[in-house]
N, C-alpha and C positions, 0 to 999 in steps of 0.2 A: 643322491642319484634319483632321477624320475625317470616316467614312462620313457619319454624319447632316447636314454640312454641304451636301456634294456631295448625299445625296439630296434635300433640300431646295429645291437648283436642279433636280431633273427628272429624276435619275437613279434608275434602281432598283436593287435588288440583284442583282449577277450576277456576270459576267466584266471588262464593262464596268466596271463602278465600283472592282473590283481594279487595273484597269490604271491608273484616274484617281489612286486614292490612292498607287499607286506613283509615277507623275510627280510629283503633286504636294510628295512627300519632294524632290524635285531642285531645288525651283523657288525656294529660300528668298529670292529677290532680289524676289519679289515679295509684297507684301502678302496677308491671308488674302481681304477684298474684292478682290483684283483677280485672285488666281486661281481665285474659284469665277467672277466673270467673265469671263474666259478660259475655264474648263473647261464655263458654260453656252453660249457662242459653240462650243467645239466638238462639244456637245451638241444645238444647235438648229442647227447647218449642218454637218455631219460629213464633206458630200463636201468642202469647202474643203480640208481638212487632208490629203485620200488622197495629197498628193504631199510634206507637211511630213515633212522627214525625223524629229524626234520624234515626233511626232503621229501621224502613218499608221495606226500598230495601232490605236491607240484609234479610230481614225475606221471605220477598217474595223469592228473587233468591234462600236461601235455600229451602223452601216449593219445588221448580218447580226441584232442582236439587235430592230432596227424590222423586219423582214422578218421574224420567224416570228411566226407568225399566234397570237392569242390563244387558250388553251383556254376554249374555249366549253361548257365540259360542265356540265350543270346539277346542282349537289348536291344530294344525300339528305339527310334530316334523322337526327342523330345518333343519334336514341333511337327505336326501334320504339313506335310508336303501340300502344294496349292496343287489342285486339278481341276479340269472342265466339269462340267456338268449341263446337261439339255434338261430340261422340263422338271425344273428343279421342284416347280412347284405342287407335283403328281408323285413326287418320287418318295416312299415313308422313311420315316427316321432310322429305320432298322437298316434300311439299305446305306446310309447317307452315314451312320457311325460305324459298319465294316469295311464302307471303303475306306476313311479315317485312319481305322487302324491300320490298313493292306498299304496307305501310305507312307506308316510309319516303318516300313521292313525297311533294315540296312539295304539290302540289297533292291529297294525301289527305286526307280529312272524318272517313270512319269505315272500318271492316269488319267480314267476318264470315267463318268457314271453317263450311260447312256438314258432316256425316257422312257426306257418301258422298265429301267429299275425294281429288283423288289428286293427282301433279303434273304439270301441266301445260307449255303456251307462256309466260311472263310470268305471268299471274293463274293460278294453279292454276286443275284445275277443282273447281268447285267451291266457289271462291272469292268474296264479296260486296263489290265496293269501290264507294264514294263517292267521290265527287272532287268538288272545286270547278272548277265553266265547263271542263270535261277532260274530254274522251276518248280512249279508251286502245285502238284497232283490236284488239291481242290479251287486253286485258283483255274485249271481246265475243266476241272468238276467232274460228277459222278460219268455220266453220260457222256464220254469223251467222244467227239468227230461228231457229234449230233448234227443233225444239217437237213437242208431243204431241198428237195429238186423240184426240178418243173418241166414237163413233155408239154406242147401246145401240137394240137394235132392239124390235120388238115381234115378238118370236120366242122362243117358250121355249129352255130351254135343251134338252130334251128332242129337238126338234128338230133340234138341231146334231146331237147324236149321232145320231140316225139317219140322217141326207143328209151326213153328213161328210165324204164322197166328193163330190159336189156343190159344197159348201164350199171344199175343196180345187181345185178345177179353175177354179173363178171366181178365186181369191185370185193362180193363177200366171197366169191369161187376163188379168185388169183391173191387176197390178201391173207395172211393172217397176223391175231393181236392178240393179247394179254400176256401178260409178266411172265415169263419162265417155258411162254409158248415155244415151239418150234415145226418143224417138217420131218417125217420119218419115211423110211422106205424109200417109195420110187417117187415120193413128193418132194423130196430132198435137191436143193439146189449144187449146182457146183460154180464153181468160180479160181481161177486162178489165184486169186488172195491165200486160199488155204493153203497154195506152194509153198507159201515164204516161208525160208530157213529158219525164220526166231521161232519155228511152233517145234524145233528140234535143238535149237541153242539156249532157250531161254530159258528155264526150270519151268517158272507159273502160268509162263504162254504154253510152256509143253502139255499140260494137261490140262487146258483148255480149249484144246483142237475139236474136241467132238462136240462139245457145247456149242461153239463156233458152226460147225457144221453144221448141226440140227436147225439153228436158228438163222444160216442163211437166209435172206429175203424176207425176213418174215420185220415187225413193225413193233413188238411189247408194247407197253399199255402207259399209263399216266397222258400227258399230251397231244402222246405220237398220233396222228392222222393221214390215211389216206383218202383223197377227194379227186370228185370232179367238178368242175366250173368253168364261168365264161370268162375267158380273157379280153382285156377290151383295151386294141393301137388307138388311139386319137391321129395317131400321124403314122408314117411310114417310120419305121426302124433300119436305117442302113447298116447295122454293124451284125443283129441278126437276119438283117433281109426279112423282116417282116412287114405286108403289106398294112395301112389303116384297118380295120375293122374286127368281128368282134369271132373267137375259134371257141375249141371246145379245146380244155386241158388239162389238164394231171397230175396236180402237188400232194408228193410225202415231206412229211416231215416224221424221223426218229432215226436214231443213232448206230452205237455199236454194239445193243443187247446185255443180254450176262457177261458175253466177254468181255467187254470195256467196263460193265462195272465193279467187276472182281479184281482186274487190274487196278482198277483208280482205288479202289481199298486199300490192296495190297502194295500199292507204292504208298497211298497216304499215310498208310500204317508206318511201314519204313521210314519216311519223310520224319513223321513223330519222333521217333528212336534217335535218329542222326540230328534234325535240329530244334531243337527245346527253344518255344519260345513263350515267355510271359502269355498264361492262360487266357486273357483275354485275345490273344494273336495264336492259337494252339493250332487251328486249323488251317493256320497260312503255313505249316511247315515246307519249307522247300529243300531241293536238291541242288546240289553245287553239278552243275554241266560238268564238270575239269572231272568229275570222281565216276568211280565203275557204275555207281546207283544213280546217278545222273544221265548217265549215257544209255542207262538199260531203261529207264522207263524214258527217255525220248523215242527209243525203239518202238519201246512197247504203243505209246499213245500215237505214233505215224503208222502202225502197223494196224491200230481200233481204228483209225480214221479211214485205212484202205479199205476198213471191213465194212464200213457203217457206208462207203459207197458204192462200193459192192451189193449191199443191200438192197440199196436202192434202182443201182442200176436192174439186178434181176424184176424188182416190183415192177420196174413202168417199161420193161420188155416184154414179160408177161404179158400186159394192160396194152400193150400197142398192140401184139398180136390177134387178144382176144377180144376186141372190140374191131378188127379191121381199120385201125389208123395208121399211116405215116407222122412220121414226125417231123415237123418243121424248123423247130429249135428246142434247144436243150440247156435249161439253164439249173447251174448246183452251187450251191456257197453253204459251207459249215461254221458252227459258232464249237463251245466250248474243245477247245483245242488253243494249239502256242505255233506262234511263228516264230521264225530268226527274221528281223527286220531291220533297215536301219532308221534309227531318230535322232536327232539333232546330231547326225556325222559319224553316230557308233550303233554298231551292232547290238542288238537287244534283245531280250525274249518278250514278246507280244501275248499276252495271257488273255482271250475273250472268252469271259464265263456269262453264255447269252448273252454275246454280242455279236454283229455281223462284219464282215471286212468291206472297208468303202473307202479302198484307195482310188487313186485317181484311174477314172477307167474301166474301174472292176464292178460286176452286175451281180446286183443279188437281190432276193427275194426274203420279204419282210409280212409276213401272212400278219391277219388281225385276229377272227375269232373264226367260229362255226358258223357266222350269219356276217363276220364283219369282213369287209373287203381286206383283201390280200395286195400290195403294190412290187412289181418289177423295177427296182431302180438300177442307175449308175452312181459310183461312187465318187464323191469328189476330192478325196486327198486330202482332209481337213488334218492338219500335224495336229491341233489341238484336243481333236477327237482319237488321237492314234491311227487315224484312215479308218474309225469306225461307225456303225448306227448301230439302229436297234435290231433284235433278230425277232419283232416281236412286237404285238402289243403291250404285254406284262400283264399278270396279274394284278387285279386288286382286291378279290379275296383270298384268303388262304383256303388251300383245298376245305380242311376242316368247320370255316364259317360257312362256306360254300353249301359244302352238304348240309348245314345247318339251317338256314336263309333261304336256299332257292329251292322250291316245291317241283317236282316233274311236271304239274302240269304248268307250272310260270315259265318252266324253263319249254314245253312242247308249245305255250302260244306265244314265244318269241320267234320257234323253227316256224311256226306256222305266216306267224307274221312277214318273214322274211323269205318265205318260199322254198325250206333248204329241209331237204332229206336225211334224217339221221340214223346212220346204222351202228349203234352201239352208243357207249359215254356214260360216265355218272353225272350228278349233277357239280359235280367241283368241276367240272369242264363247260358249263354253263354258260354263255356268252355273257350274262352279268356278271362271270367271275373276272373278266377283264375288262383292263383302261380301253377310253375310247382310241382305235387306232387311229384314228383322224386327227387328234390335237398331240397324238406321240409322232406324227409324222410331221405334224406344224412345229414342233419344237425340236426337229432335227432337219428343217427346208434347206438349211447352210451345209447339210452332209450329205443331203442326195438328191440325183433329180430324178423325178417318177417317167418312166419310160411306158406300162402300160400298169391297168388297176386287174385285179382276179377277184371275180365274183365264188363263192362257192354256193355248191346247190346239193351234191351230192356227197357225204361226207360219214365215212368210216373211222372207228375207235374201238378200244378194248369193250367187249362186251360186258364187263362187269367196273367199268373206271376207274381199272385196276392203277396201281401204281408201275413205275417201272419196276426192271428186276435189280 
């Protein structure tokens, strides 16, 4: 009798089954049918035997090897899926081995690593993944519905510069910043967003209504910026009706606050629980769409997204009013967030973790730094990019070299150099903390075409360059 016999009746390979084929050398008085049935009787009832003086060990080591629990860990597929990549040659290897692995999820479709790549939580940012009926909490990332808007006023530009004083004092009066900040009392925004039923259906969104409210309109800290700048048409724009030449206008960029990122915790955490995957992919846990946890955090992140626009819509109504502008166009595109889209003929989940949407036709805004030009584009549908660009110059230091390396006063004779007012910012917000946006836009020419360029000049941040919350 060998292993293959014995596993045959129900044993597997282990300890156990060493011990059985060592008995079973003892046992010659018996037939090979009547010892694999004997050995499948002490394998199908094992407590019988804990007092048989032969038998014993084996019953035990079975008992103890039905007792440890199965690995439940869901495999990676062997070979890295092929994907795009722009500006391959700016992009660091930290970014360039997480999407590697983000390609290895079962449930991966396609990808894309955009050029202002860095590395990130799970999905770089930066990074474009598809997935089949999947969501992936850190592949939309902490900061979920994060996003840009832009008011271009009907204010030359000629005018900033002379009330730039004026400018300034509106920008620190109607915003506020830092991590954990909000509005109390009669400063308190309102907004229809706070309606919505999930902040009474949802357990985590329930008691996160008030947070939510306080921090209506308001910006938190790390990146987030409110500015003013010249916008500059080379030609006429028919689709916004904007005439050639150069306005005065309005780009925020920051997200959904605490509220979006105590969700994105709170499902990532979940996410962990439900799917286990090989530690080196731990943070790509995702959620099955088809299941009750799948379908509460799509709620929950379309619900951060309404908030993080809301946000912004109250900032640049404020900013319209208090400066005496009209608005002439209005343009908004969000990154870290999931679309349903389709690709190659099927329905897919669209994961941009800082990345922007640039399907065909669609406009979005791609800021560079605090001194670096900001570009208005249209998108052109590239299937290969998932219909995405960059949201972004990218970092090229990490916060921590940052503040390490850049001196306040290297980083004040850059503002000075380039003419641009800064109210607040650490130095990890440093304009040499980012790629140049110029060669991230040349290596994404094939994704979008520049519609107008945004100078900035007057530029608001966390007073202390704080982190988000």
């Amino acid at each position: 009798m060998n292993g293959k016999d014995l596993m045959a009746v129900g044993f597997t390979a282990g300890k156990s089954l060493g011990m059985a084929l060592k008995l079973a050398g003892s046992m010659n008085a018996l037939s090979k049918d009547k010892m694999l049935l004997h050995f499948k009787n002490i394998l199908t009832h094992p407590e019988n035997f804990l007092d048989d003086e032969v038998y014993a060990d084996l019953a035990s080591s079975l008992i103890e090897e039905a007792s440890i629990p199965e690995d439940d860990t869901i495999a990676l597929k062997e070979v890295v899926a092929a994907y795009s990549m722009y500006g391959a040659d700016n992009i660091e290897e930290g970014a360039k081995k997480q999407m590697a692995v983000a390609m290895k999820l079962p449930v991966t479709v396609a990808g894309a690593l955009m050029p202002d790549a860095h590395q990130g939580y799970g999905l770089p940012i930066g990074g474009v993944l598809a997935t089949k009926n999947a969501i992936i909490p850190y592949g939309v990332g902490v900061d979920i519905g994060c996003r840009m808007a832009l008011s271009i006023y009907d204010i030359p530009a000629a005018h900033f510069f002379e009330n730039e004083s004026k400018y300034k004092r509106e920008l620190i009066a109607q915003t506020k910043f830092g991590a954990g900040h909000g509005f109390h009392g009669q400063y308190k925004a309102d907004h229809e967003v706070l309606d919505s039923g999930l902040f009474n259906s949802i357990g985590i969104i329930r008691g996160l209504k008030d947070k939510a409210s306080s921090q209506l309109g308001s910006s938190g800290g790390g990146n987030h910026f409110v500015e003013f700048g010249i916008i500059e048409f080379k030609e006429k724009d028919e689709v916004l009706g904007m005439e050639k030449g150069s306005y005065l206008a309005l780009l925020s960029h920051s997200g959904s606050r605490g509220f979006g990122a105590t969700l994105a915790g709170h499902y990532t955490k979940l996410a962990k629980q439900i799917c286990k995957l090989p530690q080196e992919a731990a943070n790509l846990a995702y959620l099955d769409l088809s299941t009750e946890a799948g379908q509460e955090y799509w709620l929950a992140m379309n619900l951060a997204g309404d908030y993080a626009s809301a946000c912004h819509e109250i900032i640049h109504t404020k900013m319209a009013k208090a400066v005496g502008a009209s608005i002439l166009a209005k343009v908004e595109n969000h990154h870290n967030f999931a679309w349903k889209e389709i690709w190659d003929g099927d329905e897919v989940i669209v994961h941009r973790k800082g990345a922007t949407p640039a399907g065909k036709g669609v406009m979005g805004i791609i800021p560079g730094s605090m001194t670096a030009s900001g570009f208005l584009v249209w998108g052109k549908g590239v299937e290969q990019s998932i219909s995405s660009a960059s949201h972004g110059a990218g970092r090229q230091m990490s916060r921590t070299k940052a503040i390490k390396e850049i001196s306040k006063d290297a980083m004040r004779a850059v503002l000075k150099e380039y003419g641009v007012t800064l109210i607040g910012a650490g130095c990890d917000e440093a304009p040499m903390a980012y790629k140049d946006i110029h060669a991230v836009m040349a290596a994404q020419q094939e994704l979008v075409d520049i519609v107008a360029e945004f100078t900035p000049k007057l530029v608001r941040m966390a007073d202390d360059g704080s982190r988000e919350d």
